[in-house]
N, C-alpha and C positions, 0 to 999 in steps of 0.2 A: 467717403461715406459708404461707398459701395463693400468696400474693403474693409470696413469695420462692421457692416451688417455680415459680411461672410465669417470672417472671425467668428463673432457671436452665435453663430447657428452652429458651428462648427465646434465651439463650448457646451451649447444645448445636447447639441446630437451626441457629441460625448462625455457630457455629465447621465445617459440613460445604460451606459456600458454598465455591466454589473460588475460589484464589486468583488464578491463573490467568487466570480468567474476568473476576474484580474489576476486575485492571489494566489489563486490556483497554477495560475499560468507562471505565476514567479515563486511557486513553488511554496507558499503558504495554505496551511488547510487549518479550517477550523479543529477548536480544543471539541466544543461540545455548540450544539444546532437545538432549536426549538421550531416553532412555526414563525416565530414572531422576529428572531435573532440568531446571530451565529458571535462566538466567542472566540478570537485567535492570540495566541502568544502574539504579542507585537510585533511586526514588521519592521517598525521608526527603532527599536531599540533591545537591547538583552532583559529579561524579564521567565521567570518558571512557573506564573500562575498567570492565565490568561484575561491580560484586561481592557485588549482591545474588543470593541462593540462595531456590527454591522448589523441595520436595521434591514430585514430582507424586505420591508415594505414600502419604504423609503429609498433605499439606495442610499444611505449614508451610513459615515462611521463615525465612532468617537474612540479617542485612547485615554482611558481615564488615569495613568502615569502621569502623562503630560500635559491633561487637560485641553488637549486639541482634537479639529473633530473636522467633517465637511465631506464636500461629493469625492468622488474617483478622482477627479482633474487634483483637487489638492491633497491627493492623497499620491499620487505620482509626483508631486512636485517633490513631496517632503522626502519620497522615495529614492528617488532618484539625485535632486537637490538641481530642477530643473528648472523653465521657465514653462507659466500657460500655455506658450506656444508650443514648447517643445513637448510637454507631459500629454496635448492634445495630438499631437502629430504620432506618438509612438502610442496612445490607444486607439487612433485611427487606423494605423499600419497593421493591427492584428484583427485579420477578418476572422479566426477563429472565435475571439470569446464572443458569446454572442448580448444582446443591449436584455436591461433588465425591464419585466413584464413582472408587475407588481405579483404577488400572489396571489392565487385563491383560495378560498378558505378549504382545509380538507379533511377530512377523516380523520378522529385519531388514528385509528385502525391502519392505516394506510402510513405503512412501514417498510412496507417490502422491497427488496432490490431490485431494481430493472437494468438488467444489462444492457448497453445501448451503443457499441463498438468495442471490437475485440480485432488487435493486431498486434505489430512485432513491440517491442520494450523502444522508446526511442526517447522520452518525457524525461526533459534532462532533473527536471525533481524528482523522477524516481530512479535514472540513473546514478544520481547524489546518494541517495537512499542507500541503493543496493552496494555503493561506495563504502556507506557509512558500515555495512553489516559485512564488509570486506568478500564481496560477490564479484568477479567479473561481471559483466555485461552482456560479453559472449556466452558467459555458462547460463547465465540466467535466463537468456535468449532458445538455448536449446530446448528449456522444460516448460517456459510461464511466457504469458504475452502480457502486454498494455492493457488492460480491460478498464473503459467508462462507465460510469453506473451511476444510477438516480438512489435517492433515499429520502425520502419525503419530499418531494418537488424540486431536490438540489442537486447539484451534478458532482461526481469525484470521480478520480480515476485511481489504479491502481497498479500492483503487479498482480498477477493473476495466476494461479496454478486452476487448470480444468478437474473437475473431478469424476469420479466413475460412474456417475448418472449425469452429466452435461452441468453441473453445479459448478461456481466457481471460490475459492480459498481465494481472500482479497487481502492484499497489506501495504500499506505506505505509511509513512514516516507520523505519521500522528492515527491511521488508523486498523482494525482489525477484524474484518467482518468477513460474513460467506452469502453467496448466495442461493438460492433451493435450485434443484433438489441438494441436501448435502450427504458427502459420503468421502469414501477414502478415495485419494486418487492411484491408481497404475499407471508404472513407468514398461513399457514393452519391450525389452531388446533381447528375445527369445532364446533365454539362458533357463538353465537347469537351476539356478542360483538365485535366491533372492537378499535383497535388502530393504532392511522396514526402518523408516523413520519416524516424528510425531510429526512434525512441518516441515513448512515447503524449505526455511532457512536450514534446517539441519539436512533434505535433501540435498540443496545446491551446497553449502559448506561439503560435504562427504565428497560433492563430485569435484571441489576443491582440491581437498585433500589427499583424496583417492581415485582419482580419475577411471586408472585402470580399472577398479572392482568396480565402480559404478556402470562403465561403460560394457563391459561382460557381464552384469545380471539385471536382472527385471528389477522395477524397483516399488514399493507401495507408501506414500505418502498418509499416515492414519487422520492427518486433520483433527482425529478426536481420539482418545484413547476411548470412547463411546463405542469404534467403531471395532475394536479389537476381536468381537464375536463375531463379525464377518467374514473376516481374513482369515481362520482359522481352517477353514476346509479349504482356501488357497494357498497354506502354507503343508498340509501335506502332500500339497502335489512336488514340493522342489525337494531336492538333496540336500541342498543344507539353506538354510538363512540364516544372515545377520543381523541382529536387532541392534537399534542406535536409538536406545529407549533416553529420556530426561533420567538423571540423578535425582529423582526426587520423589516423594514415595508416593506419589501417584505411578510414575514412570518404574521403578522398582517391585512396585506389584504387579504392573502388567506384563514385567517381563518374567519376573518369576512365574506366573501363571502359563505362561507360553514357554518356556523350559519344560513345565512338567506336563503340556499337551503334545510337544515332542522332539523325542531325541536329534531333531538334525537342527535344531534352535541351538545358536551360537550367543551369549550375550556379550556386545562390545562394548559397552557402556564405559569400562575398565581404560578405555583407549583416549577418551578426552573426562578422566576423574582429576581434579576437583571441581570439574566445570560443570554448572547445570547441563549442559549440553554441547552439542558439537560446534555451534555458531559463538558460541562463548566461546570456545577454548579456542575458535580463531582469531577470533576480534584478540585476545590476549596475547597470542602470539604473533600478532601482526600488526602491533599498535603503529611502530612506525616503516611499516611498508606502503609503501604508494601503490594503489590497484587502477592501472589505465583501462 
């Protein structure tokens, strides 16, 4: 009896785990969040329009595919294809995610990113990630950290480039955000020489491809092609730059306009054409290499 009233508490106490939280940790993020719900590509199955349901007030899901639905515990069974015992003993084992606190009601208003840890890359879902977009690990480690972050009372985490007022450029595999203040970022490695890209992908791609140029100039990260009237009195300071503007005429007007602001603007665009950009043209030529 005793041993069955422990069991039972031991199901209580971890049907309160968030579920939320779980996915995260196994490297699912929600499509799209409200206050009320969150929507993920299914976990139980292959699927390109999201129809799995987590009720963030509740603490439960439903996958309307399969028509099946319930707390954490069976949603780790079907995950894993375990038993109660074992689906409770491996959400017990992870004292990181933390138990879910129903919500409270909040502002629309209240949207804004709250950074809440910032350290090295180690979240094997976003080392997957940075897999997926053919990034070492270690290069990605030298520019960008792990950043956690809130957005309407929900927690994500990401890869993170800092930016030139303490702002953060956020990306993981289903999402694309920044947080304030936002601006472009600098790269410092006190060269005469710069390199300008639009993101943080086409910077670490470059340092891919070209290590040597990257690691001998400064480098500027645009985040926004918004941000291009900034950098303009920091690019008269260098001897030459290179721009690794997008193929696309967004990216094509910007750099044509920075050609005719001045003579030591190089455009490289020419070096990964037909590709929108330089993260494309690696992914293409590295469909089947394997990045440890």
């Amino acid at each position: 009896m005793r041993r069955e009233n422990s069991i039972s508490k031991s199901c209580e106490s971890a049907r309160n785990i968030c579920i939320v939280k779980t996915l995260a940790k196994l490297g699912h993020f929600p499509s799209r969040t409200s206050e009320k719900e969150a929507w993920f590509l299914s976990p139980l199955r292959s699927e390109t329009q999201a129809s799995f349901n987590v009720s963030l007030r509740k603490n439960i899901w439903y996958d309307f595919g399969i028509g099946e639905g319930g707390s954490i515990i069976d949603l780790i069974m079907a995950i894993k294809s375990c038993s109660i015992k074992e689906a409770v003993q491996f959400l017990q084992a992870d004292t990181i995610i933390p138990y879910f606190i129903a919500p409270t009601p909040q502002l629309p208003s209240e949207n804004k990113i709250e950074i809440t840890t910032v350290g090295p890359l180690k979240h094997s879902a976003l080392i997957g990630y940075l897999r997926s977009r053919r990034i070492p690990v270690e290069v990605a480690r030298r520019y960008c950290k792990e950043v956690w972050y809130t957005l309407k009372g929900q927690g994500y985490f990401a890869v993170g480039l800092e930016n030139n007022l303490g702002g953060w450029e956020l990306r993981n595999k289903y999402y694309k955000n920044s947080s304030s203040p936002k601006s472009y970022s600098f790269i410092d490695h006190s060269s005469n020489r710069l390199v300008v890209t639009e993101g943080i992908f086409d910077f670490l791609t470059l340092a891919v491809l070209n290590e040597g140029l990257v690691n001998a100039s400064d480098g500027i990260v645009l985040n926004s092609l918004a941000f291009l009237k900034d950098i303009k009195n920091i690019i008269s300071e260098y001897h030459e730059v290179f721009l690794f503007l997008d193929n696309d005429p967004a990216g094509e007007k910007a750099t044509k306009s920075l050609l005719i602001f001045s003579a030591n603007v190089t455009d490289c665009s020419v070096s990964y054409h037909p590709h929108k950009d330089l993260n494309e043209k690696l992914i293409f030529n590295s469909k089947n290499i394997t990045v440890e």
